[in-house]
TORKOL-4160 file (C-alpha; in steps of 0.2 Angstrom, whole numbers, padded with zeros to 4 digits, m for minus):
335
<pt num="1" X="0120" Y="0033" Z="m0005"/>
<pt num="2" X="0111" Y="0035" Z="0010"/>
<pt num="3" X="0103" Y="0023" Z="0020"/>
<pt num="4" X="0088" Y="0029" Z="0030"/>
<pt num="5" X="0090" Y="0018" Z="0049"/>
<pt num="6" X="0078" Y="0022" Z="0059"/>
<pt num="7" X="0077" Y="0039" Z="0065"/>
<pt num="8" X="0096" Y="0042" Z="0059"/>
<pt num="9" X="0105" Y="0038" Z="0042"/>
<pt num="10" X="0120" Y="0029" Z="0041"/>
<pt num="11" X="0128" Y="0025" Z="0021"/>
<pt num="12" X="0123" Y="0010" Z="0012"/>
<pt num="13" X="0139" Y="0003" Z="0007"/>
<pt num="14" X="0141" Y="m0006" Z="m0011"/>
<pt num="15" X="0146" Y="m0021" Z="m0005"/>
<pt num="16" X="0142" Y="m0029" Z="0013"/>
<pt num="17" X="0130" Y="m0042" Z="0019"/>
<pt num="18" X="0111" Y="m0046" Z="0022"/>
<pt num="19" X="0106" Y="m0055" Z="0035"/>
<pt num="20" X="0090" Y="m0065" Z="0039"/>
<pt num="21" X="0082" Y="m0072" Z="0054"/>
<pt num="22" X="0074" Y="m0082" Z="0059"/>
<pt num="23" X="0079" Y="m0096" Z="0045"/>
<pt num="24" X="0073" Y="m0113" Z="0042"/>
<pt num="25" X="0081" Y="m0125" Z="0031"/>
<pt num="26" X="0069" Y="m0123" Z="0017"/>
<pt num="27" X="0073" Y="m0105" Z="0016"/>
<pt num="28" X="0093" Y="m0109" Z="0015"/>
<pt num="29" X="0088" Y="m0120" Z="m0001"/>
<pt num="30" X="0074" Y="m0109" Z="m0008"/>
<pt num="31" X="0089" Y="m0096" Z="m0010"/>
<pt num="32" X="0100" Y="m0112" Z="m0015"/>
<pt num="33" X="0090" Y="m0115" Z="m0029"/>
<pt num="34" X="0090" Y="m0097" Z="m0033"/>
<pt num="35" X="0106" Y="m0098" Z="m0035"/>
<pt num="36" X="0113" Y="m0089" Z="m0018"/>
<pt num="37" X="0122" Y="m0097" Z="m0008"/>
<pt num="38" X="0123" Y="m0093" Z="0010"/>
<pt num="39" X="0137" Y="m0089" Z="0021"/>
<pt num="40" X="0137" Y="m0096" Z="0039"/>
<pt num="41" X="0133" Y="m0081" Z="0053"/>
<pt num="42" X="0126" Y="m0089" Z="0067"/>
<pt num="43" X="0111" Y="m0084" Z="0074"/>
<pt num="44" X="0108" Y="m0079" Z="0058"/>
<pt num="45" X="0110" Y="m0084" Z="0038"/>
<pt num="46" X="0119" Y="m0071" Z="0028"/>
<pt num="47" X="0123" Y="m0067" Z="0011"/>
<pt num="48" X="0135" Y="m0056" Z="0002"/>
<pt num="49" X="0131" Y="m0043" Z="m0010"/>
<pt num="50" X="0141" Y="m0032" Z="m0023"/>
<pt num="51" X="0129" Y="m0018" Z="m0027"/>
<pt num="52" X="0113" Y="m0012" Z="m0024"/>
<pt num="53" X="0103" Y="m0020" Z="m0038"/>
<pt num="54" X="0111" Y="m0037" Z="m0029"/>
<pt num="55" X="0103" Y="m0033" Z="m0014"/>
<pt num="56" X="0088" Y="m0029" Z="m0020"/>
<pt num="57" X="0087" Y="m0044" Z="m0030"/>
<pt num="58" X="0092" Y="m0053" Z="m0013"/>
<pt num="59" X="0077" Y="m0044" Z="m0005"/>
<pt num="60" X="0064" Y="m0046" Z="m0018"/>
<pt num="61" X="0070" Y="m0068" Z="m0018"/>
<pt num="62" X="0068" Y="m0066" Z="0001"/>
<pt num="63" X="0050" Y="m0058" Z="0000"/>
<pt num="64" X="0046" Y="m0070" Z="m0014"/>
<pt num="65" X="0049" Y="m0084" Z="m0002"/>
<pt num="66" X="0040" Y="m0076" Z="0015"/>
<pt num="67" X="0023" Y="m0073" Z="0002"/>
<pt num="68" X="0025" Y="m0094" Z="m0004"/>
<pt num="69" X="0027" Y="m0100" Z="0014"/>
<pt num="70" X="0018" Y="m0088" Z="0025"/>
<pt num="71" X="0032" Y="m0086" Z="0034"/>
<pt num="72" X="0041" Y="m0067" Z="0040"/>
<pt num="73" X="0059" Y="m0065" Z="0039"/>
<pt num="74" X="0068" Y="m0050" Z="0045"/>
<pt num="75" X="0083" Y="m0042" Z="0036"/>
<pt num="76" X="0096" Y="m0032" Z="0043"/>
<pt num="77" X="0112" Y="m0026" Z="0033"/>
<pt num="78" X="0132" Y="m0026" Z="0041"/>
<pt num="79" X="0145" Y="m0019" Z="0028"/>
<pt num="80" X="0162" Y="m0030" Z="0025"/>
<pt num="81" X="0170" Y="m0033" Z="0042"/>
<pt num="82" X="0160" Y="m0027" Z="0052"/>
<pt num="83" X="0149" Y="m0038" Z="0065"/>
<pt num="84" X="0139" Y="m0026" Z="0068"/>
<pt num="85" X="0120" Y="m0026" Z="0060"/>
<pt num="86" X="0108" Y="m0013" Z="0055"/>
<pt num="87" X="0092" Y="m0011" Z="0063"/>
<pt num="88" X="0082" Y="m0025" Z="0060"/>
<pt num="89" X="0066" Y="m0025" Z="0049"/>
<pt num="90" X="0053" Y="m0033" Z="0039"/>
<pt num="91" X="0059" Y="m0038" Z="0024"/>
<pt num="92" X="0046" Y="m0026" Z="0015"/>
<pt num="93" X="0052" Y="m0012" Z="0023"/>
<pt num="94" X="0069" Y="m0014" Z="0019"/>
<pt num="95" X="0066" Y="m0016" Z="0002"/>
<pt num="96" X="0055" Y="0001" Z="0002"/>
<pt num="97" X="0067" Y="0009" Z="0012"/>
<pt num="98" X="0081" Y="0006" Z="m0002"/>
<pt num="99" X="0071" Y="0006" Z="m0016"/>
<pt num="100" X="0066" Y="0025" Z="m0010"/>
<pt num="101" X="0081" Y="0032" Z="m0003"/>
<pt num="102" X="0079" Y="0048" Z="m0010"/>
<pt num="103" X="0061" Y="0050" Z="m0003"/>
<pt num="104" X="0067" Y="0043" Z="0014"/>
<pt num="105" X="0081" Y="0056" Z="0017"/>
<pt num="106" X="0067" Y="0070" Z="0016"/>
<pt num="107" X="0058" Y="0062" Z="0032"/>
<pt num="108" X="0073" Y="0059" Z="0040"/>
<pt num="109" X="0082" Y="0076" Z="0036"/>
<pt num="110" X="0064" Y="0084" Z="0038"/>
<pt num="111" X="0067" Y="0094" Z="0020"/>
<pt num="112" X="0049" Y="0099" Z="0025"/>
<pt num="113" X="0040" Y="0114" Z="0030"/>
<pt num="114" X="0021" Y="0120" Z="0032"/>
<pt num="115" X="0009" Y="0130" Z="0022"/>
<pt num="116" X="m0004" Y="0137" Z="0028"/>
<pt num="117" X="m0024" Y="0142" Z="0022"/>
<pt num="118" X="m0036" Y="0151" Z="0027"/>
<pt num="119" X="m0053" Y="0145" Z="0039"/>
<pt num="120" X="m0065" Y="0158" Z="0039"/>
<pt num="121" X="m0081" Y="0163" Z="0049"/>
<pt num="122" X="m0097" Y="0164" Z="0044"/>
<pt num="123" X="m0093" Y="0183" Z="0040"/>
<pt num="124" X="m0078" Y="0178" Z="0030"/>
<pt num="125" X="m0068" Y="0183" Z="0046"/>
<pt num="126" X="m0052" Y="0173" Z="0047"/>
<pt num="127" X="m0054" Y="0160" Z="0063"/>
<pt num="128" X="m0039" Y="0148" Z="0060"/>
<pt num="129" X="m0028" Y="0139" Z="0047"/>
<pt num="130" X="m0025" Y="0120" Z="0042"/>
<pt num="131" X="m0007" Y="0116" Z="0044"/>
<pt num="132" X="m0003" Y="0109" Z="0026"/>
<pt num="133" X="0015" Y="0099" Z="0023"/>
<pt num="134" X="0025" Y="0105" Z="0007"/>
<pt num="135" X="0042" Y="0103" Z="0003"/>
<pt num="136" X="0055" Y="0113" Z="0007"/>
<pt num="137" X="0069" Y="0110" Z="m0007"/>
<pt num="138" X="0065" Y="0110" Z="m0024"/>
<pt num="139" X="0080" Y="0096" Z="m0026"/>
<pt num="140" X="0065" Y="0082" Z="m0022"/>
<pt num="141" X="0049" Y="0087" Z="m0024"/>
<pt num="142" X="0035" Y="0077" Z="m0018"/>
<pt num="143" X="0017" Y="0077" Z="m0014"/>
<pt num="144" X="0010" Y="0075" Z="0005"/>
<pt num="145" X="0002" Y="0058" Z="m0002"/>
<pt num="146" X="0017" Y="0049" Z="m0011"/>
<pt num="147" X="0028" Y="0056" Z="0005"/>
<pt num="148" X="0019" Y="0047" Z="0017"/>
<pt num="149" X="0012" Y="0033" Z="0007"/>
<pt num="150" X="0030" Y="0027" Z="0005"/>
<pt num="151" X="0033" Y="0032" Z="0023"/>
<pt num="152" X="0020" Y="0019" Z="0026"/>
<pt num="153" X="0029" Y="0004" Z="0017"/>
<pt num="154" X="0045" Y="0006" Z="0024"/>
<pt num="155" X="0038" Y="0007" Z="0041"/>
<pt num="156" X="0042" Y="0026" Z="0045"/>
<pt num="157" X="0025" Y="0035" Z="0044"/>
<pt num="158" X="0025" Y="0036" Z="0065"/>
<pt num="159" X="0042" Y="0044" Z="0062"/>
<pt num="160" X="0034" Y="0057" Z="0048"/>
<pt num="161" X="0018" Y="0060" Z="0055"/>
<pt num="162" X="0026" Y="0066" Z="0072"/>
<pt num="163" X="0040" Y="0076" Z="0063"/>
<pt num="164" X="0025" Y="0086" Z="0050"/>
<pt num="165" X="0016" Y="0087" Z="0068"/>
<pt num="166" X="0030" Y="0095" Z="0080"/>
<pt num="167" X="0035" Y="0108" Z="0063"/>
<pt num="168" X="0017" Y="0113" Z="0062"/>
<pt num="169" X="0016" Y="0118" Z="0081"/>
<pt num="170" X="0033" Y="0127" Z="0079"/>
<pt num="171" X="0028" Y="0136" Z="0063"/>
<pt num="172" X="0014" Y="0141" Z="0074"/>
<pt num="173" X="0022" Y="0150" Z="0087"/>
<pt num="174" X="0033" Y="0160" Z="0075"/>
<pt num="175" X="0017" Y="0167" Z="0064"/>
<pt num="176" X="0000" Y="0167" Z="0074"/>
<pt num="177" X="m0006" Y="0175" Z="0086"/>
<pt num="178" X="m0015" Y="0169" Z="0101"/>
<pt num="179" X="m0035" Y="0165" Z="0098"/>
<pt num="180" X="m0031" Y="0158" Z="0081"/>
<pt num="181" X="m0038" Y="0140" Z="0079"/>
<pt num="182" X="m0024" Y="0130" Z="0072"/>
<pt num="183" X="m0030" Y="0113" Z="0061"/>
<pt num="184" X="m0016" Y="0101" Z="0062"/>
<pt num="185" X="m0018" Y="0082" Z="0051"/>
<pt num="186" X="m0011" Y="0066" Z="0059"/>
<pt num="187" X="m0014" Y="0049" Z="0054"/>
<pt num="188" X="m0021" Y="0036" Z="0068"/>
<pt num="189" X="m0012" Y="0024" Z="0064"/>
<pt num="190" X="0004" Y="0032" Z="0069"/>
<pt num="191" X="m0002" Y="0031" Z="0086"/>
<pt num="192" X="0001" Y="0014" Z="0093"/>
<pt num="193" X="m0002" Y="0020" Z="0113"/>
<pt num="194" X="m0010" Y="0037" Z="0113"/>
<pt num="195" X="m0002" Y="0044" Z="0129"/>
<pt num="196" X="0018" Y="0039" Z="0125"/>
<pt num="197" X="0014" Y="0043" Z="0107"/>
<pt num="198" X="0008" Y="0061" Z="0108"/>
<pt num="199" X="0019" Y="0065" Z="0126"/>
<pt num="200" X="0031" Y="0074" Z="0114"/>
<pt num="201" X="0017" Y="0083" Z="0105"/>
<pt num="202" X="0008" Y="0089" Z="0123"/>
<pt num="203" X="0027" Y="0093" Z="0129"/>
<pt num="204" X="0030" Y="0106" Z="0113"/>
<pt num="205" X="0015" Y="0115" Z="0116"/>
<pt num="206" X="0020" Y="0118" Z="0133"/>
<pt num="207" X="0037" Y="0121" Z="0130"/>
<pt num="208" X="0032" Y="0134" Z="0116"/>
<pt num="209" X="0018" Y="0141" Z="0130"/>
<pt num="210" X="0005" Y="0139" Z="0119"/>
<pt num="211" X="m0012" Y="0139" Z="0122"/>
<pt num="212" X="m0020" Y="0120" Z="0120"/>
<pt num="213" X="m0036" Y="0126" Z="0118"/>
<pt num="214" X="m0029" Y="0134" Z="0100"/>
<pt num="215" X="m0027" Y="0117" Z="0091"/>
<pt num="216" X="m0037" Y="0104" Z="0084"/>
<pt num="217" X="m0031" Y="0091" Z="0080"/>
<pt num="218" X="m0038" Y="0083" Z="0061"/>
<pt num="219" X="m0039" Y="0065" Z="0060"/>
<pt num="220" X="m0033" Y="0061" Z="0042"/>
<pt num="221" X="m0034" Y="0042" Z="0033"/>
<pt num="222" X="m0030" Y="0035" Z="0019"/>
<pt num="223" X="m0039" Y="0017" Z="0026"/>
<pt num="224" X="m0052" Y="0013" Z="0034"/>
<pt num="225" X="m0053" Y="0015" Z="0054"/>
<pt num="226" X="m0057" Y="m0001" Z="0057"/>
<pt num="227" X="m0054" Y="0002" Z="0076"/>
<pt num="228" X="m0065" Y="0016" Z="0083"/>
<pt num="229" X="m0064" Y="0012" Z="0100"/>
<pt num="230" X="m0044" Y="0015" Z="0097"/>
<pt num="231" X="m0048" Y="0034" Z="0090"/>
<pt num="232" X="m0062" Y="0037" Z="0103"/>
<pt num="233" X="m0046" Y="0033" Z="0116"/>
<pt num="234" X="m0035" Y="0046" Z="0106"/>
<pt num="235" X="m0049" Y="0058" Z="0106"/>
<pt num="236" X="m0051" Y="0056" Z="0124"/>
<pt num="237" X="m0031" Y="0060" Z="0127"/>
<pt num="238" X="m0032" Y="0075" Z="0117"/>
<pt num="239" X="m0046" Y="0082" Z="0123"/>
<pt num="240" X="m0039" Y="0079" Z="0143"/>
<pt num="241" X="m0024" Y="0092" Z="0137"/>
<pt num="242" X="m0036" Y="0103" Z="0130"/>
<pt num="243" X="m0035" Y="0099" Z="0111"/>
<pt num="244" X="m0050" Y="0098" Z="0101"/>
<pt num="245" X="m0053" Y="0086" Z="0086"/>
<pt num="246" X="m0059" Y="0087" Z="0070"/>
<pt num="247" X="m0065" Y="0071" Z="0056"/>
<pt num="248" X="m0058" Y="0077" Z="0037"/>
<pt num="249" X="m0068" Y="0074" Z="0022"/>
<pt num="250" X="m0085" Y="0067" Z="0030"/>
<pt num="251" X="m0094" Y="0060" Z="0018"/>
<pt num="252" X="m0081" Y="0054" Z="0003"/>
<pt num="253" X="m0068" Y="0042" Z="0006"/>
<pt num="254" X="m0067" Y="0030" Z="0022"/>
<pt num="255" X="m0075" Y="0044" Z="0033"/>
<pt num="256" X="m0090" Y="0039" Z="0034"/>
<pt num="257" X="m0106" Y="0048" Z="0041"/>
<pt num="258" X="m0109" Y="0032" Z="0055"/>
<pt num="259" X="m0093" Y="0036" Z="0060"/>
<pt num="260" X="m0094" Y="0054" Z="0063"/>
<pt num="261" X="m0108" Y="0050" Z="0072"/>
<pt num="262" X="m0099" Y="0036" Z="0083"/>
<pt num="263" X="m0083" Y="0048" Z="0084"/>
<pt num="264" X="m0093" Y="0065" Z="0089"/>
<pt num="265" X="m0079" Y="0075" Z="0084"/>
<pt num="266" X="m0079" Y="0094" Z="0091"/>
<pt num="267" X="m0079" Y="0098" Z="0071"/>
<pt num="268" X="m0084" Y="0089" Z="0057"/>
<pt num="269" X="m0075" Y="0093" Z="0040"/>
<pt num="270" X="m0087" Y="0090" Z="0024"/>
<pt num="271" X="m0078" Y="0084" Z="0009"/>
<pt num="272" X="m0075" Y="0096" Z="m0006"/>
<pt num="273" X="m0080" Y="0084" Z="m0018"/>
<pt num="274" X="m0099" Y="0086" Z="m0010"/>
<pt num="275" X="m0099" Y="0106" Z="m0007"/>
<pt num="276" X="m0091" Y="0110" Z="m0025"/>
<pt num="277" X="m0106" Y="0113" Z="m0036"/>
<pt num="278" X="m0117" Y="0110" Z="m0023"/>
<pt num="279" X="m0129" Y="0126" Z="m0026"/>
<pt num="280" X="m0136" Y="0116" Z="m0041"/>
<pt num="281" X="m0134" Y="0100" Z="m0037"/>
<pt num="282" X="m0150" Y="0092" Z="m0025"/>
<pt num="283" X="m0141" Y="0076" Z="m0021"/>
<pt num="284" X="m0127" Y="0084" Z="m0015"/>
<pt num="285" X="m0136" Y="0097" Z="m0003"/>
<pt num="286" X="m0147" Y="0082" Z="0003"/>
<pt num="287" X="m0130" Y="0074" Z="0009"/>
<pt num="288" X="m0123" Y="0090" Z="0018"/>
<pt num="289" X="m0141" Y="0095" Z="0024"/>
<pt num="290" X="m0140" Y="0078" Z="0033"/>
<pt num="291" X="m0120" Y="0078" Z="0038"/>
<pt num="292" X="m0125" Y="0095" Z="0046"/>
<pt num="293" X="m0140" Y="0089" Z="0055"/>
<pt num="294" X="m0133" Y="0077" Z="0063"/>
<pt num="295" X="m0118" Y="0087" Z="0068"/>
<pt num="296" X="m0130" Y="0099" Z="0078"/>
<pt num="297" X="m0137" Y="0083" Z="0085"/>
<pt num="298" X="m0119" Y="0080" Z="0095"/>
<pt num="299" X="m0112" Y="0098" Z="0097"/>
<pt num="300" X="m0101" Y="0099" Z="0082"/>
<pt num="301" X="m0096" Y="0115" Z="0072"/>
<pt num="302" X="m0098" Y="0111" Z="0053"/>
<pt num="303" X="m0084" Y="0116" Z="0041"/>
<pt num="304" X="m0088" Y="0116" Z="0026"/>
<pt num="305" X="m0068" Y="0110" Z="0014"/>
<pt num="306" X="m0065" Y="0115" Z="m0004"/>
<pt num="307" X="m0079" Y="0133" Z="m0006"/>
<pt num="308" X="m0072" Y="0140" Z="m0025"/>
<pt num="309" X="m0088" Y="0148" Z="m0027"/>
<pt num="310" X="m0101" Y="0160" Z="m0018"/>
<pt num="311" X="m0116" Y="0150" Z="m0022"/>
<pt num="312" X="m0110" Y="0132" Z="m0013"/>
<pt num="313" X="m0102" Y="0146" Z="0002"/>
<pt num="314" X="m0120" Y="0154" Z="0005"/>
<pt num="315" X="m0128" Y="0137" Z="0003"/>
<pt num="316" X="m0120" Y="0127" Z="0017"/>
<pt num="317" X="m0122" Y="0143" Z="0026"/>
<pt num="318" X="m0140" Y="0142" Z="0024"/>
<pt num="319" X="m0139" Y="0123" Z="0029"/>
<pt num="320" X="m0129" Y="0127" Z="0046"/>
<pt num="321" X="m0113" Y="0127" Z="0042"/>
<pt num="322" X="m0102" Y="0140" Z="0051"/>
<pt num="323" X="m0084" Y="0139" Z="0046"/>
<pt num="324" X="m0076" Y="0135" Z="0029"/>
<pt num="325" X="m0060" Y="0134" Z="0019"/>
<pt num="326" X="m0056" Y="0135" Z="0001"/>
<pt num="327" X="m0049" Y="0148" Z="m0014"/>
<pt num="328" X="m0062" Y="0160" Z="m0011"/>
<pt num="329" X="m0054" Y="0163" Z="0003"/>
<pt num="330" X="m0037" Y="0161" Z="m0002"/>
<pt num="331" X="m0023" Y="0147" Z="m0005"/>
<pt num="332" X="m0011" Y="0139" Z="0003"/>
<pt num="333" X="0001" Y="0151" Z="0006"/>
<pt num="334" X="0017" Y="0152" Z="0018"/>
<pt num="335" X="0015" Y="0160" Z="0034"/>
């Protein structure tokens, strides 16, 4: 079994030690009473374990005990003999990390690659393409949503998001041509301090000679931003090196009008769940009628997610949209 470590992997032997810190005396006899019994390890508490079930079981008494007493161990494992420890992490994360091994080794072996679809003009003249993750071995399968959610848990989504990021820029180079938008996700909370966060970003596009001016970037979240004032300093960092951004699904979800307003995003991505079936459907062009408005009001460009049929396409048209993306246009595809 591999143990995912960071950015590296190291094995996850069957028997070894877990070790916690900082410990109080109520800890050593919640896991006591448990029935563990602790083995001295100074600065730390350790105990020993024979198989992975064991250890889990370990982590789950641990987590158990931080939930009653508010309190926030940290775990780190060291195989028999050695006195070295792993990384040290929440105990949460250590848990996830173990519990989805096989999910962990396709962030950190990057088992990943990018499809690409089609963004199209007014004229149905292709403009650019969103950068979509997939995997890249049909020996674990995944969806883009469970890879990241359990990136998320076990504290390696910063890791995955920069990965997805830095492939989508190098598929890039290989397959498109110069004047060809490319829409690339990432998540905001992934970026703690914009300008050390994104450095390796910046520095690939230059090393690659790309044009900056090509990207944007699409701020994709499954929670609510709940620090604008954080994005609008990302925004502003991407923007200095040329990069333009884009909000996804406006209007369902967490991303909200208000906040589009607030963010003024250079484009402003309309969910699919309003433009499908829109041409019949009066609520529905109400809410891109007024998305679209206030887009104009700040400068955005309108895309319009999600078009399977002619009718919504020529509608949002009508309504000032200018780009948009969906089947009609084609599927994700490889490049």
């Amino acid at each position: 079994m591999i143990f995912c470590n960071g950015s590296a992997q190291s094995a996850l032997e069957d028997r070894g030690y877990v070790r916690f810190r900082p410990f109080s005396e109520s800890f050593i006899a919640h896991m006591q009473h448990m029935g563990y019994r602790s083995q001295p390890s100074f600065p730390d508490c350790q105990f020993s374990y024979r198989s992975k079930d064991e250890l889990l079981l370990l982590l789950e008494c641990t987590r158990k005990y931080n939930f009653m007493c508010g309190e926030s161990l940290c775990a780190s494992l060291a195989s028999e003999g050695s006195k070295q420890s792993s990384l040290w992490l929440g105990v949460c994360q250590m848990e996830s990390r173990i519990k989805n091994n096989d999910v962990l080794g396709v962030i950190v072996e990057k088992r990943f690659e990018n499809h690409i679809q089609p963004i199209v003009n007014a004229d149905e003249k292709i403009v650019g393409y969103e950068f979509l993750l997939r995997p890249s071995s049909k020996k674990r399968p995944f969806s883009p949503l469970e890879l990241f959610a359990i990136a998320r848990e076990s504290g390696l989504h910063s890791s995955l998001d920069q990965a997805a990021r830095l492939s989508a820029i190098e598929t890039s180079a290989h397959h498109l041509p110069g004047g060809i938008k490319r829409f690339i996700n990432f998540l905001p909370s992934s970026i703690e301090h914009p300008c050390r966060s994104l450095n390796e970003t910046f520095k690939k596009i230059e090393q690659l000679a790309l044009n900056a001016c090509d990207f944007v970037f699409e701020v994709v979240e499954t929670e609510r931003i709940r620090q604008i004032s954080h994005l609008q300093h990302i925004f502003e960092v991407c923007r200095g090196h040329g990069i333009s951004m884009a909000l996804d699904d406006v209007g369902a979800g967490f991303s909200s009008v208000e906040e589009m307003s607030r963010l003024q995003p250079d484009y402003v991505k309309i969910d699919r769940s309003i433009v499908s079936g829109c041409r019949n459907d009066a609520h529905k062009q109400r809410q891109i009628k007024d998305i679209i408005a206030r887009a104009i009001d700040f400068g955005g460009k309108v895309l319009v997610e999600g078009v399977e049929q002619r009718e919504d396409f020529e509608f949002c048209l009508d309504s000032g949209a200018v780009l948009a993306q969906g089947y009609l246009f084609g599927r994700p595809g490889k490049p």
